[in-house]
VEXVEX-494212 format. One record per residue: z, x, y negated of N, C-alpha, C in turn; residue in three letters. Coordinates in steps of 0.2 Angstrom, whole numbers. Example, Ala and Ser with C-alpha at 12.3 -4.5 7.8 and 13.67 -1.06 7.14 Angstrom:
2
<pt n_Z="39" n_X="66" n_Y="28" ca_Z="39" ca_X="62" ca_Y="22" c_Z="39" c_X="66" c_Y="16" aa="ALA"/>
<pt n_Z="35" n_X="64" n_Y="11" ca_Z="36" ca_X="68" ca_Y="5" c_Z="39" c_X="64" c_Y="0" aa="SER"/>
//
This chain:
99
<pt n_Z="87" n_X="-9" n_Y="75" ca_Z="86" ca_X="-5" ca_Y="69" c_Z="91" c_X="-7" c_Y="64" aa="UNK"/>
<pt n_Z="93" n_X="-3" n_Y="60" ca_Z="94" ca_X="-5" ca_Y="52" c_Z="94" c_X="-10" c_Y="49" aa="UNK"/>
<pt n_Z="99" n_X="-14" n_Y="45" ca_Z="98" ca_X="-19" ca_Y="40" c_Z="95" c_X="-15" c_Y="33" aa="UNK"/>
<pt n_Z="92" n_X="-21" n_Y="30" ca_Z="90" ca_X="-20" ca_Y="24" c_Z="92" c_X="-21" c_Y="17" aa="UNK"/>
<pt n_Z="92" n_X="-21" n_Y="11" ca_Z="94" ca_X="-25" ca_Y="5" c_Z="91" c_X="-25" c_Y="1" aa="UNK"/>
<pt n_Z="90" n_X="-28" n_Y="-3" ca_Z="86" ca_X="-28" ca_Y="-9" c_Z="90" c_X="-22" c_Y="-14" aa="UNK"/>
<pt n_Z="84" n_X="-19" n_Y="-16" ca_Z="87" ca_X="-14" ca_Y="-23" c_Z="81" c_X="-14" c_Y="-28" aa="UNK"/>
<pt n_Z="83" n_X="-19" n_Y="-34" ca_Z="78" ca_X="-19" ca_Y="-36" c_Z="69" c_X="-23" c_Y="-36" aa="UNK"/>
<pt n_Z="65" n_X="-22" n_Y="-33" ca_Z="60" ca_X="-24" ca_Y="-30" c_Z="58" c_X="-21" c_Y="-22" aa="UNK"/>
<pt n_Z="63" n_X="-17" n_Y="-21" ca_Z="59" ca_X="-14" ca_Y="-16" c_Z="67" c_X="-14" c_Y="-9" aa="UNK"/>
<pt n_Z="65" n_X="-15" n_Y="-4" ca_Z="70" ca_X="-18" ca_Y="0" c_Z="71" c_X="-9" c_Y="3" aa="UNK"/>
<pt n_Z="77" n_X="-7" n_Y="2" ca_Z="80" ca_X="-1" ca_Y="5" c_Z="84" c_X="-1" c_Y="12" aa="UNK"/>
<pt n_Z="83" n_X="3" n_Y="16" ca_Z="87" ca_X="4" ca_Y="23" c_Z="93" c_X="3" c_Y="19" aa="UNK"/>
<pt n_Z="99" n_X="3" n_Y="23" ca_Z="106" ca_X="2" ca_Y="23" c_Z="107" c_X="10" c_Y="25" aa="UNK"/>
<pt n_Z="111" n_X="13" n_Y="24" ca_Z="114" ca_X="21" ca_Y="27" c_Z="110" c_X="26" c_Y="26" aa="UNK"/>
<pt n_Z="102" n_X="23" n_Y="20" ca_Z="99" ca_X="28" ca_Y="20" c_Z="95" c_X="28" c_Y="13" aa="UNK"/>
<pt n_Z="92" n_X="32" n_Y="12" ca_Z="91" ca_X="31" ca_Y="4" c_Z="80" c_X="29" c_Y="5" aa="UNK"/>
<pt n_Z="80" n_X="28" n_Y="10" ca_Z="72" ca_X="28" ca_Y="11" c_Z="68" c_X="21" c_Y="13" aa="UNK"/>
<pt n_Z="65" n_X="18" n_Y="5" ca_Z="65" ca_X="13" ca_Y="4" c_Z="60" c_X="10" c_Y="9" aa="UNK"/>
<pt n_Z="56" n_X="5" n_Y="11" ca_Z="51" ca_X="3" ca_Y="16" c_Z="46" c_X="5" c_Y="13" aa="UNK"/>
<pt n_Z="44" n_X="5" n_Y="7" ca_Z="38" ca_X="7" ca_Y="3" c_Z="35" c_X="14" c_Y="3" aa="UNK"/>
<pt n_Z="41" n_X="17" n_Y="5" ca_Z="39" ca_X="26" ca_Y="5" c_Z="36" c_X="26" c_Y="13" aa="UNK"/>
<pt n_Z="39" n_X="22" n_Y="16" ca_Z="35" ca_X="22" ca_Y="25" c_Z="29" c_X="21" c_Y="25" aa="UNK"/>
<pt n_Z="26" n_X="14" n_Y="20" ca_Z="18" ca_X="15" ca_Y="17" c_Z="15" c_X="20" c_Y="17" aa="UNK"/>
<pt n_Z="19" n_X="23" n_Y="8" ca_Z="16" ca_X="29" ca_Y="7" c_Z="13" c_X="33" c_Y="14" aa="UNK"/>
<pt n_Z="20" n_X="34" n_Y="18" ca_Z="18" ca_X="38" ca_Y="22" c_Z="13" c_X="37" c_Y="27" aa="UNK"/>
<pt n_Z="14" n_X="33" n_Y="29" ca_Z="9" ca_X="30" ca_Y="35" c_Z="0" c_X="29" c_Y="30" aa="UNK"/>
<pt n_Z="-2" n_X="26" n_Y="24" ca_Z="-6" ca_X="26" ca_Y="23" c_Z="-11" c_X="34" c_Y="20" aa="UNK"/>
<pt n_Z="-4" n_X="38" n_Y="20" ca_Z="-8" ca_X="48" ca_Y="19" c_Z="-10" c_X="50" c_Y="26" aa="UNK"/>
<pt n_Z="-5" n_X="47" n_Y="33" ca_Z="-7" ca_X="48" ca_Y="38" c_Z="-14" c_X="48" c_Y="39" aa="UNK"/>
<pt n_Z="-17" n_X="38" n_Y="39" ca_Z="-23" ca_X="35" ca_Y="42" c_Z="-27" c_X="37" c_Y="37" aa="UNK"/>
<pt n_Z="-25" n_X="41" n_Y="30" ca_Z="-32" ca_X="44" ca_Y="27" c_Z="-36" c_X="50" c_Y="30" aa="UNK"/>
<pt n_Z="-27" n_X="53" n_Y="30" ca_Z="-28" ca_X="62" ca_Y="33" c_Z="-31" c_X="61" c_Y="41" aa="UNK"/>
<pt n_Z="-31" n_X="56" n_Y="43" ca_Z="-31" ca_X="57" ca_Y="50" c_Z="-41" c_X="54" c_Y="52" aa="UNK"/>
<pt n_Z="-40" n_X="49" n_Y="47" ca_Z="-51" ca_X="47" ca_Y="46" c_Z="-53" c_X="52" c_Y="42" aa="UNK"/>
<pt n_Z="-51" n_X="55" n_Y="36" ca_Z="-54" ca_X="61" ca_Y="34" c_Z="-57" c_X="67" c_Y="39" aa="UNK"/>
<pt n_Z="-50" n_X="69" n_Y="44" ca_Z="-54" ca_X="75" ca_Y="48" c_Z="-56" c_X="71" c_Y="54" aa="UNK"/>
<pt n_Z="-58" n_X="65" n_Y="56" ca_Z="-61" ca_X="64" ca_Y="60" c_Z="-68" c_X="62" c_Y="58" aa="UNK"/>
<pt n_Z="-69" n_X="59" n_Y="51" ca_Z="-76" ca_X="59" ca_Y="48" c_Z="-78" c_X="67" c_Y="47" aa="UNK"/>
<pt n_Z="-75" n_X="69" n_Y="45" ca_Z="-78" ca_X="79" ca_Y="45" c_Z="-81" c_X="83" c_Y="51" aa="UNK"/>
<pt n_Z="-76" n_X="79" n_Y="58" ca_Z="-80" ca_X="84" ca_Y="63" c_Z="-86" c_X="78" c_Y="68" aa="UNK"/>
<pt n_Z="-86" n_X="71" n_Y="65" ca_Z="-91" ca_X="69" ca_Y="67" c_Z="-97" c_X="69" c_Y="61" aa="UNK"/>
<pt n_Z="-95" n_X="69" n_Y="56" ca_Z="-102" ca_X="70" ca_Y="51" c_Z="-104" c_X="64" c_Y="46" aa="UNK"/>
<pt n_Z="-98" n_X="61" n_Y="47" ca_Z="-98" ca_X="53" ca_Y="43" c_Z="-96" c_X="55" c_Y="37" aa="UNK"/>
<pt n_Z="-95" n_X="48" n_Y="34" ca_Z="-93" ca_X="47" ca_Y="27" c_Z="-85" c_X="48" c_Y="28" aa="UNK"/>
<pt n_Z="-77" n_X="52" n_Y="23" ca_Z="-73" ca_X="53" ca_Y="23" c_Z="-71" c_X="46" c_Y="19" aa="UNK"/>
<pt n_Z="-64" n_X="44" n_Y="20" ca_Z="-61" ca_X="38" ca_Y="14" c_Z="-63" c_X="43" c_Y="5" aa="UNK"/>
<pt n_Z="-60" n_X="50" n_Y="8" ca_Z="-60" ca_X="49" ca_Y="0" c_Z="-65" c_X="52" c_Y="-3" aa="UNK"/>
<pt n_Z="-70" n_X="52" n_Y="1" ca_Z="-78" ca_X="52" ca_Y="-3" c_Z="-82" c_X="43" c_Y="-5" aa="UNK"/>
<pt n_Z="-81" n_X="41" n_Y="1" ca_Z="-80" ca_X="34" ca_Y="0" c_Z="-76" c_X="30" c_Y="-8" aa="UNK"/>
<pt n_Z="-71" n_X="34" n_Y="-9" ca_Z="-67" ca_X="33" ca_Y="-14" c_Z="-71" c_X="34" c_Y="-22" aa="UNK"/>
<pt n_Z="-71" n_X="41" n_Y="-19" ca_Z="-75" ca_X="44" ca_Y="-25" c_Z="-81" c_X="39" c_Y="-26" aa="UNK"/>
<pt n_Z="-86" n_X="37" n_Y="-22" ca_Z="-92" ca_X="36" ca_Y="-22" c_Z="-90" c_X="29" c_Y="-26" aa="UNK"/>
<pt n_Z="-86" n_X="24" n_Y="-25" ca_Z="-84" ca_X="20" ca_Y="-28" c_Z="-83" c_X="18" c_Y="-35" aa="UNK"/>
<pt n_Z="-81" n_X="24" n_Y="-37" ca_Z="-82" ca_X="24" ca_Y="-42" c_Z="-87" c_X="25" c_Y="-49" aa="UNK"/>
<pt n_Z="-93" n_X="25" n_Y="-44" ca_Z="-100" ca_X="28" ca_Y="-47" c_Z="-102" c_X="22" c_Y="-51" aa="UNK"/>
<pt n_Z="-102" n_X="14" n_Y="-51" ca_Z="-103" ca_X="11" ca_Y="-52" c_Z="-100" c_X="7" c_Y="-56" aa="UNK"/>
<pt n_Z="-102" n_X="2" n_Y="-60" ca_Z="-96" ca_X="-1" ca_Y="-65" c_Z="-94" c_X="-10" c_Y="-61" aa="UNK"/>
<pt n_Z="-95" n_X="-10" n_Y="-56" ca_Z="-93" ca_X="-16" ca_Y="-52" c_Z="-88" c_X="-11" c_Y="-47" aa="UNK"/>
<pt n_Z="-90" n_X="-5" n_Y="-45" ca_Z="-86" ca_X="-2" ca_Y="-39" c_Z="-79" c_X="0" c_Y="-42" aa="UNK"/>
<pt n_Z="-82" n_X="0" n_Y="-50" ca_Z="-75" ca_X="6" ca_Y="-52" c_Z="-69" c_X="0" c_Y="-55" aa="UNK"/>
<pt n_Z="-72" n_X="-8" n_Y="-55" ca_Z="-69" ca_X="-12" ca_Y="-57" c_Z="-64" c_X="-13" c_Y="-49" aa="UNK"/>
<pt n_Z="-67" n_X="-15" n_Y="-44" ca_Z="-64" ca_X="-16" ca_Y="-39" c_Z="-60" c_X="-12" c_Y="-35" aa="UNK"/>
<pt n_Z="-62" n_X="-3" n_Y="-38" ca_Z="-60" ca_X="1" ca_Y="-33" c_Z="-52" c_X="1" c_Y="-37" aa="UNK"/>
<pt n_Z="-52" n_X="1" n_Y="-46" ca_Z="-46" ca_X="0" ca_Y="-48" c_Z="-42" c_X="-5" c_Y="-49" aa="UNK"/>
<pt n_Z="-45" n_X="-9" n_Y="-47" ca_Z="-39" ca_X="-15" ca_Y="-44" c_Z="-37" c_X="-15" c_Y="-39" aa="UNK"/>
<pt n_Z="-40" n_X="-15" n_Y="-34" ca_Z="-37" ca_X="-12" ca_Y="-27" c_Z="-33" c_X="-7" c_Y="-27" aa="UNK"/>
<pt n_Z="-32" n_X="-3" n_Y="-30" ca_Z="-28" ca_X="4" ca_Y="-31" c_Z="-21" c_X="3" c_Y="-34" aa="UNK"/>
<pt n_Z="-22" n_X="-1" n_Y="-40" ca_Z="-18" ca_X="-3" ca_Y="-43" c_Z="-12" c_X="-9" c_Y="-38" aa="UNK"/>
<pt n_Z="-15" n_X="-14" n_Y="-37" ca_Z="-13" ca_X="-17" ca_Y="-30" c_Z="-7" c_X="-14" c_Y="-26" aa="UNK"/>
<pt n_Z="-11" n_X="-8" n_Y="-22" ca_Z="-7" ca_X="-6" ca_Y="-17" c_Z="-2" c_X="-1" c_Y="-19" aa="UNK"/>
<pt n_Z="-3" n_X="4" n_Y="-25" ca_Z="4" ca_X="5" ca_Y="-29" c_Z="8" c_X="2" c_Y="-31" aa="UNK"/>
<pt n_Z="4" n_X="-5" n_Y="-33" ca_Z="13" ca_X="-9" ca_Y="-35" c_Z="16" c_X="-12" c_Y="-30" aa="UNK"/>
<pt n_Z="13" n_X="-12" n_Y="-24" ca_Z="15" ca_X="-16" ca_Y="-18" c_Z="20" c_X="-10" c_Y="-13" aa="UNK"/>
<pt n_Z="17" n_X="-4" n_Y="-12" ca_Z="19" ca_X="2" ca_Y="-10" c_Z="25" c_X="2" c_Y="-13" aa="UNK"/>
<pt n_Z="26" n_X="4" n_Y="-20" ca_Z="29" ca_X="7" ca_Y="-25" c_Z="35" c_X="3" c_Y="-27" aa="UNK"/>
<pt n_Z="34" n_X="-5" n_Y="-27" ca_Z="37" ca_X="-10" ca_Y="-32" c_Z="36" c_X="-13" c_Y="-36" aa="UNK"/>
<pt n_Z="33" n_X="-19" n_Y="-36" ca_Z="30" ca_X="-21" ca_Y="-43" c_Z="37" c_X="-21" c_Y="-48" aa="UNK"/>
<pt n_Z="38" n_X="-21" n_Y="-55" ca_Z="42" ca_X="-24" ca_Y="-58" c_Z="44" c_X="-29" c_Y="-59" aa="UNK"/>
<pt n_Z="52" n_X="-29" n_Y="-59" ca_Z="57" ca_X="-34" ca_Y="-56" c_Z="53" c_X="-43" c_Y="-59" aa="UNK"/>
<pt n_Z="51" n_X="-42" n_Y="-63" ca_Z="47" ca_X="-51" ca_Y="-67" c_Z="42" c_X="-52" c_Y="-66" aa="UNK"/>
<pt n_Z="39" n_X="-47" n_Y="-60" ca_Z="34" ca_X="-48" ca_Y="-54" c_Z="33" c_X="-48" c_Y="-47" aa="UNK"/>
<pt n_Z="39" n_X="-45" n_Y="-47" ca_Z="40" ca_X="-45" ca_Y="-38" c_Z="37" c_X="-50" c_Y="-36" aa="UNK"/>
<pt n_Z="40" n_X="-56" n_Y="-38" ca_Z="40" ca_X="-64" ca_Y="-33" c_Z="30" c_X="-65" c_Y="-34" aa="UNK"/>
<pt n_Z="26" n_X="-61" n_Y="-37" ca_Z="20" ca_X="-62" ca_Y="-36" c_Z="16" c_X="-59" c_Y="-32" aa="UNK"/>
<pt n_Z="19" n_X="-56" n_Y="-29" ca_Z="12" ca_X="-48" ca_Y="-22" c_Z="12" c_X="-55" c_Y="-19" aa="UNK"/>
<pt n_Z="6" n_X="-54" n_Y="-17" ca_Z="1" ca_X="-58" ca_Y="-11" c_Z="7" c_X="-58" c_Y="-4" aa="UNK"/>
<pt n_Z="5" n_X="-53" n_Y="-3" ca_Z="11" ca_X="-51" ca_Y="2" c_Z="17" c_X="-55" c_Y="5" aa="UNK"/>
<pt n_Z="19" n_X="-52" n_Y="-1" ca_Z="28" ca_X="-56" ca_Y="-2" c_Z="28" c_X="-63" c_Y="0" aa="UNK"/>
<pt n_Z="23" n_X="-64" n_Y="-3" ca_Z="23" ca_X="-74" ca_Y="-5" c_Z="21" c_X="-78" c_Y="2" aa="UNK"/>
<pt n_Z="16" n_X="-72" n_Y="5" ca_Z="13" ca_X="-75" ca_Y="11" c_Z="19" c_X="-73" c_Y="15" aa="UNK"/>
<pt n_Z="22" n_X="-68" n_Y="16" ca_Z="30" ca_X="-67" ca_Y="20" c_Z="32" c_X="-71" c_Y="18" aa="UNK"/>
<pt n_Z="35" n_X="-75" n_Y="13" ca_Z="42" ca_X="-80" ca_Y="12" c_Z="38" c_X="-85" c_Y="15" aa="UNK"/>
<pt n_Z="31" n_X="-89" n_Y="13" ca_Z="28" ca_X="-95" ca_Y="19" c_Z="31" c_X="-93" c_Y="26" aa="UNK"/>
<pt n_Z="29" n_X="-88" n_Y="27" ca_Z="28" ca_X="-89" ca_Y="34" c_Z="37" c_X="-89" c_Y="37" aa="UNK"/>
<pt n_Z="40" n_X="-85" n_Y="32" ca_Z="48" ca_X="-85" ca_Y="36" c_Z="50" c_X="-93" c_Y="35" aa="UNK"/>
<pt n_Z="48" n_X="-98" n_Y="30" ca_Z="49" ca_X="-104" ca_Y="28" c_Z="47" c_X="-108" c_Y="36" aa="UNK"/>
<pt n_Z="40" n_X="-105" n_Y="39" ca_Z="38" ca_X="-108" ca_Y="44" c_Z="40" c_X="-108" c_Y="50" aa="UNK"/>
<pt n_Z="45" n_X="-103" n_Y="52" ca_Z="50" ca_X="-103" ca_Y="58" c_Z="55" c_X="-107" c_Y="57" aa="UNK"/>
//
C-alpha cells in the first residue's frame, strides 16, 4: 500500500489527498448505516436511537458528549498542542517502541 506523512495532526496518503481519518469517518457511517437497518428489520434498538436515548439523562448526556467529542478529535485531528495526547496515538507509539 502507500506511504504515509504527517500533515498537521492527521497522517495523509502520499499521492492522494485522503487522509486515514476520513476512512474512519467512512467506515464508522457504514457500521452505523449498516446496524441501523438491521436493527429496523429485526425490531431492535438502532445506534442512533440508542444515541438519542442517551442523551435523556444528565450522566448519559455527560458521557454520551465526551465520547462524541473523543472520536471527532480522533477521526478529525486533534489540534496540533494535542495531538501527542489521543489515547490511541500514545498507546500506537508504546506498542511501536515495543517491537
Amino acid at each position: 500500500m502507500g506511504e504515509y506523512r504527517e500533515q498537521g495532526s492527521m497522517a495523509v496518503a502520499d499521492g492522494g489527498d485522503l487522509a486515514i481519518g476520513h476512512v474512519g469517518w467512512v467506515a464508522l457511517a457504514g457500521v452505523v448505516a449498516a446496524w441501523d437497518i438491521w436493527a429496523a428489520l429485526t425490531g431492535r434498538e438502532t445506534l442512533s436511537g440508542a444515541y438519542r436515548r442517551s442523551l435523556g439523562s444528565p450522566v448519559g448526556r455527560v458521557a454520551t458528549t465526551l465520547g462524541t467529542t473523543y472520536l471527532v478529535l480522533h477521526l478529525q485531528g486533534w489540534p496540533r498542542p494535542l495531538s501527542r495526547v489521543d489515547p490511541l496515538n500514545v498507546a500506537g507509539r508504546h506498542l511501536r517502541r515495543l517491537r
